[in-house]
C-alpha positions as CSV (number, residue, x, y, z in Angstrom):
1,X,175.5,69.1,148.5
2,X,176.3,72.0,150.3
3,X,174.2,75.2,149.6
4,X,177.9,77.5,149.1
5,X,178.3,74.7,146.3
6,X,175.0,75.5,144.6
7,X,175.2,79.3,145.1
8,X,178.8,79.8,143.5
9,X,177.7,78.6,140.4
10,X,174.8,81.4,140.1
11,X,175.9,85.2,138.9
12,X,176.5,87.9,141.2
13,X,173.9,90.0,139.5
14,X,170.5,91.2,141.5
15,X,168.5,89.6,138.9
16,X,165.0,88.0,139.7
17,X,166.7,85.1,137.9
18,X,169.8,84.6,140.3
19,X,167.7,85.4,143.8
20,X,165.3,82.1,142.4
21,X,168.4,80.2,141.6
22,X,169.5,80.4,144.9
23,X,166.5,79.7,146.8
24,X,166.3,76.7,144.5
25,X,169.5,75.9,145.7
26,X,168.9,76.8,149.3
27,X,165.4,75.0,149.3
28,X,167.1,71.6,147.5
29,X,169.8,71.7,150.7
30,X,167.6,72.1,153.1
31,X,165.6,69.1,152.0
32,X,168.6,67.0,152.1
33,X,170.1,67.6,155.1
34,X,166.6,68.3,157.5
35,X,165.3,64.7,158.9
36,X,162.1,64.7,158.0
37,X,159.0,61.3,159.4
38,X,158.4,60.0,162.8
39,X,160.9,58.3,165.4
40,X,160.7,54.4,164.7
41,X,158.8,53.0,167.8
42,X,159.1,55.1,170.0
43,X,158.5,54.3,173.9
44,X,158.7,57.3,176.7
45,X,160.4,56.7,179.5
46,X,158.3,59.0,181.6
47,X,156.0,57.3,184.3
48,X,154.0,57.9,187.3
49,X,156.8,56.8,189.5
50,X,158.8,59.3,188.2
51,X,155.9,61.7,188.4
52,X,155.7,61.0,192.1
53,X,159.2,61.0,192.9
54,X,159.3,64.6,191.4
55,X,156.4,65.9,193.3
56,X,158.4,64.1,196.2
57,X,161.3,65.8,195.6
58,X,159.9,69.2,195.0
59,X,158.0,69.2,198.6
60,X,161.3,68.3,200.4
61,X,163.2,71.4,198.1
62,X,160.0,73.9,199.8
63,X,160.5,72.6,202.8
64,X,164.5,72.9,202.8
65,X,164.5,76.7,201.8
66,X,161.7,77.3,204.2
67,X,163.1,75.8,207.3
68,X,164.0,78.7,209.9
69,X,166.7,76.7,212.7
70,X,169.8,75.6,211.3
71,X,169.6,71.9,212.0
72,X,166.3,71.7,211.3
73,X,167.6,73.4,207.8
74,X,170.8,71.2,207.3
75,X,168.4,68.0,208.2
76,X,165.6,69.1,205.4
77,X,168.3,69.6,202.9
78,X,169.9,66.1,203.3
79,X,166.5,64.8,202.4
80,X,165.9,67.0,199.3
81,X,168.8,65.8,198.3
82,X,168.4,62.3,199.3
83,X,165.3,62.4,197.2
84,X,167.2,64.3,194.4
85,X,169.6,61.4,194.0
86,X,166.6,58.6,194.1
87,X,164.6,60.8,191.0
88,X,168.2,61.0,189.4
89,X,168.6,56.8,189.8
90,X,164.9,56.2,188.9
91,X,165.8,58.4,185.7
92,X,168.5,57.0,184.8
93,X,167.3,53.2,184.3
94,X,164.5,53.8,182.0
95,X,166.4,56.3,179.8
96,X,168.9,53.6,179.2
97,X,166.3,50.6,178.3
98,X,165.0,52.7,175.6
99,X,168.4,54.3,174.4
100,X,168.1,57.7,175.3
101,X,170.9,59.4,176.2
102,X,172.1,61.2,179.1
């Protein structure tokens, strides 16, 4: 039921009548088409691995944009992203066991 459907069928006038028609209308959509309740069991994915890792990942990320000498820099920015990549594979698994998607 679409709410064009259910407004067509009203008048065109301005009448108080017509404006409650269509918020009938609007209203009865909008309870049809929302999802309303809870999710059906459901289990984060979120753990204190992944809560490490991230604190991991966001030290070596500091540490990259605040290194001075440019091997010292290009060295610290392999590791941030080394540690982005582990936080990304870490993610990845328990998002998939419990059928979230990517």
């Amino acid at each position: 039921m679409k709410v064009d459907d259910l407004i067509r069928d009203t008048d065109d006038n301005n009448s108080p009548y017509t404006l409650i028609t269509k918020l009938c209308a609007m209203r009865k959509s909008a309870k049809s088409s929302i999802p309303r309740g809870k999710m059906h069991k459901f289990n984060p994915f979120w753990t204190k691995e992944l809560t490490n890792q991230r604190n991991k990942r966001d030290q070596a990320q500091e540490i990259a944009e605040k290194s001075k000498d440019e091997e010292e820099k290009r060295r610290n920015v392999i590791n941030w992203r080394r540690e982005c990549a582990i936080m990304k594979t870490k993610s990845v698994s328990p998002r998939r066991k419990h059928g979230i998607s990517l």
